[in-house]
C-alpha positions in Angstrom: 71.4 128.6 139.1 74.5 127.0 137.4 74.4 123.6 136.5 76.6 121.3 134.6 73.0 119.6 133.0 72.0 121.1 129.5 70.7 124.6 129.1 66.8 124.4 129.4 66.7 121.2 131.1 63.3 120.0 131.9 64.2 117.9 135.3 65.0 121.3 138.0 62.3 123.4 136.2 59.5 120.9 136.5 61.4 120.6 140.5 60.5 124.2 140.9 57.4 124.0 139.3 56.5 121.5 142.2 58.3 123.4 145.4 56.2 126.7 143.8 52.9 124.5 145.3 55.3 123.7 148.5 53.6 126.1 150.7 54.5 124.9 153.7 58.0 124.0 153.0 58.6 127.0 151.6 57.8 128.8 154.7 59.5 126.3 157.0 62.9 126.6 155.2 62.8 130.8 155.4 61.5 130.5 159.1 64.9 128.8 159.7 67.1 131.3 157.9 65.1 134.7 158.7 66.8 135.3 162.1 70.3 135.6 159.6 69.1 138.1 157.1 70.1 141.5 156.6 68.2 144.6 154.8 70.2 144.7 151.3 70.3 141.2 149.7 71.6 139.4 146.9 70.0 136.1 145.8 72.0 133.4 144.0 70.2 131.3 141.9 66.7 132.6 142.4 65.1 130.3 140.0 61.4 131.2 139.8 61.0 133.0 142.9 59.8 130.5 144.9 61.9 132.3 148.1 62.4 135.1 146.8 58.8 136.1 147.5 59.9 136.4 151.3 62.3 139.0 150.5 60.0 141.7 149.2 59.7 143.9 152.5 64.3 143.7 152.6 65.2 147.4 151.9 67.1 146.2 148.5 66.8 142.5 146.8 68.7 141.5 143.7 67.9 138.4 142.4 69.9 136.2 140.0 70.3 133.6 138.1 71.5 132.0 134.6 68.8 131.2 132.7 66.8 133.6 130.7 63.4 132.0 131.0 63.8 132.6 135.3 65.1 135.9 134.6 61.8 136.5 132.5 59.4 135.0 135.0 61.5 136.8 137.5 60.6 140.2 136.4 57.3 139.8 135.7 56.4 138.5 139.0 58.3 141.6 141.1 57.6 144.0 139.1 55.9 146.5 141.4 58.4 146.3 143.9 60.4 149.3 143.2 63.3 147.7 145.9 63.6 144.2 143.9 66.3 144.1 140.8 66.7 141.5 138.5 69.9 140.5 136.8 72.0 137.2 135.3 74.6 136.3 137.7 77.1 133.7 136.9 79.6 132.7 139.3 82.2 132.5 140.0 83.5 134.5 136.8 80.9 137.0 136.4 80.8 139.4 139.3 81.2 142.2 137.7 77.6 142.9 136.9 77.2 143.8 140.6 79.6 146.1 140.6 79.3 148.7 143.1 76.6 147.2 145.1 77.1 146.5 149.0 75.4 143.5 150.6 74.7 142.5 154.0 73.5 139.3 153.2 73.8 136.7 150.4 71.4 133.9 150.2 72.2 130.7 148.6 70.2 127.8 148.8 70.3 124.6 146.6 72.9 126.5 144.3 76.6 125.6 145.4 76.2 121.8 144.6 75.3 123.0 141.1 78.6 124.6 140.6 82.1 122.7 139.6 84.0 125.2 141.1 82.2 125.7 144.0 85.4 127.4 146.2 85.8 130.0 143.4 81.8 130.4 144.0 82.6 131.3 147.7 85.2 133.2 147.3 83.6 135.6 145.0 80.3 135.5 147.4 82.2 136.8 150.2 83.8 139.5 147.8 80.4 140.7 147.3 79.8 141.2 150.7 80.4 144.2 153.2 82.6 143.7 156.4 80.1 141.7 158.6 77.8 140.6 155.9 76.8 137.0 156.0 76.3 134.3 153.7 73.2 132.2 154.0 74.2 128.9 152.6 71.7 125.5 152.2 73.0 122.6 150.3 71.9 119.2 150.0 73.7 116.8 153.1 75.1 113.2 153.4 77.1 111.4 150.4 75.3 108.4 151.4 72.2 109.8 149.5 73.7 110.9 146.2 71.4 109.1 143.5 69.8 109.5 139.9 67.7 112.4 141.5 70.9 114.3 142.3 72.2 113.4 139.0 69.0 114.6 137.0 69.0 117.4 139.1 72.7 118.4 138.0 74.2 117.7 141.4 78.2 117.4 141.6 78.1 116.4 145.2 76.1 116.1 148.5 78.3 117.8 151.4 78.8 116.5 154.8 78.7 118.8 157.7 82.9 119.0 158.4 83.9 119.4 154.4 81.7 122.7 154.3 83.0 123.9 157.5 86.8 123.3 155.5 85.1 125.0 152.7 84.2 128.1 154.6 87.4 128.4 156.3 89.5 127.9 152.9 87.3 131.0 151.5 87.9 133.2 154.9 84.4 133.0 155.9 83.9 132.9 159.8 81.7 130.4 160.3 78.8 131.8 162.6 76.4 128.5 162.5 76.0 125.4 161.0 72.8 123.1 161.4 70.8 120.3 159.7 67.5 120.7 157.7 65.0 118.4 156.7 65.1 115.2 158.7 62.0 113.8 157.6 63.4 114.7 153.9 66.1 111.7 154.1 63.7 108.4 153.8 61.7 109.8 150.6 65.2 110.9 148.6 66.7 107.9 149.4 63.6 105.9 148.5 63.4 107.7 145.2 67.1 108.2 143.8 68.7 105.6 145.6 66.4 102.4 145.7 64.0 103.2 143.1 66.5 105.1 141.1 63.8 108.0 139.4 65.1 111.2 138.1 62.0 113.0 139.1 60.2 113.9 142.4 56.9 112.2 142.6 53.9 114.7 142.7 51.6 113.2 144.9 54.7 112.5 147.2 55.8 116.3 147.6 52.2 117.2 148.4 52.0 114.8 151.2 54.9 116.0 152.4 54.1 119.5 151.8 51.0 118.3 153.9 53.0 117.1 156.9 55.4 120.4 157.5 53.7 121.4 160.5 55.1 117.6 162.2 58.6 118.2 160.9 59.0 121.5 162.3 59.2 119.0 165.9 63.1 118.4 164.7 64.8 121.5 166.2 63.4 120.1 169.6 65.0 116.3 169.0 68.0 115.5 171.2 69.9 114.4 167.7 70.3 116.0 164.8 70.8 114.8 161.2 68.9 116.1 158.0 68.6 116.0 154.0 70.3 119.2 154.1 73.0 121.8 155.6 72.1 125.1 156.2 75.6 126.9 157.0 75.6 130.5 158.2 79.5 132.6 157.4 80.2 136.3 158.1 82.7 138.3 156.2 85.3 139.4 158.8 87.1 141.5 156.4 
């Protein structure tokens, strides 16, 4: 993961630290993207592996990211899975250490708000992609929340739903799909980086959450939709 915060910084890793308990969330956020994803992967910004671990049965998986310490923890943990490659990725400059693999699907979740450049970033995702490969994309949704959390977390920006459909277009991704995530999501970050203005996710409040996944999973059957987060689905035409 790229971020504009200091190298090391103790705010996301103690963030993945908690989603690594997350069971349920976990699940519930790869349940929504599975139906999109291909046999030979690329994850960007794979942190500790907390996704990645529903990968392992893909035909190939590379997993990325910037820091050393991930990269570490990384290898360790998929070690005896002879399909699962580990190796620093920073984009959009740094490609090249991919060079000569061919994805059908890139997954990037809670990575492209990290990065200043983030249409460079896209245009050198769909550049690792074959013709009708697809980008799995989930960033964090509505300006209106942007707080100290996003701040701490090294957040340039929240997205609303029509400047990443701009985004997509502008880096020649057909846009397949495009859907909100995490309804329930919207009270608790706005409660904690907007009103009470924390730079940390409460514990106990992650786990309750965590606790309640089965209830928000009712949102995909609610006549409106709105959600803490984008999850935007672009194919490679050529």
């Amino acid at each position: 993961m790229t971020t504009h915060t200091e190298p090391g910084d103790p705010v996301g890793a103690a963030t993945l630290e908690q989603l690594a308990a997350a069971g349920r969330y976990n699940r519930w956020m790869f349940d929504r993207l599975r139906p999109w994803l291909g046999r030979r992967v690329l994850e960007v910004g794979s942190g500790i592996g907390n996704l990645s671990a529903f990968l392992a049965d893909r035909e190939r998986v590379v997993l990325t990211d910037t820091r050393a310490e991930y990269l570490d923890r990384l290898r360790a943990r998929f070690a005896g899975h002879p399909n699962i490659a580990v190796a620093r990725l920073y984009l959009p400059n740094d490609d090249r250490v991919l060079a000569g693999e061919q994805f059908d699907t890139v997954i990037c979740l809670n990575v492209l708000e990290h990065v200043a450049d983030d249409a460079s970033s896209l245009d050198a995702i769909r550049k690792l992609l074959t013709v009708g490969g697809r980008l799995i994309l989930l960033v964090p949704a509505l300006r209106a929340l942007y707080g100290t959390l996003d701040e701490a977390l090294g957040h340039y920006r929240r997205y609303t739903r029509g400047e990443l459909a701009a985004k997509f277009a502008a880096a020649a991704f057909h846009l397949r799909h495009i859907e909100y995530f995490n309804l329930a999501g919207i009270t608790g970050w706005r409660l904690t980086g907007r009103v009470l203005r924390r730079r940390a996710i409460p514990a106990g409040s992650l786990r309750l959450y965590d606790a309640l996944v089965p209830l928000f999973r009712l949102e995909r059957w609610l006549p409106w939709r709105v959600g803490q987060s984008l999850i935007a689905i672009g194919e490679r035409r050529s």
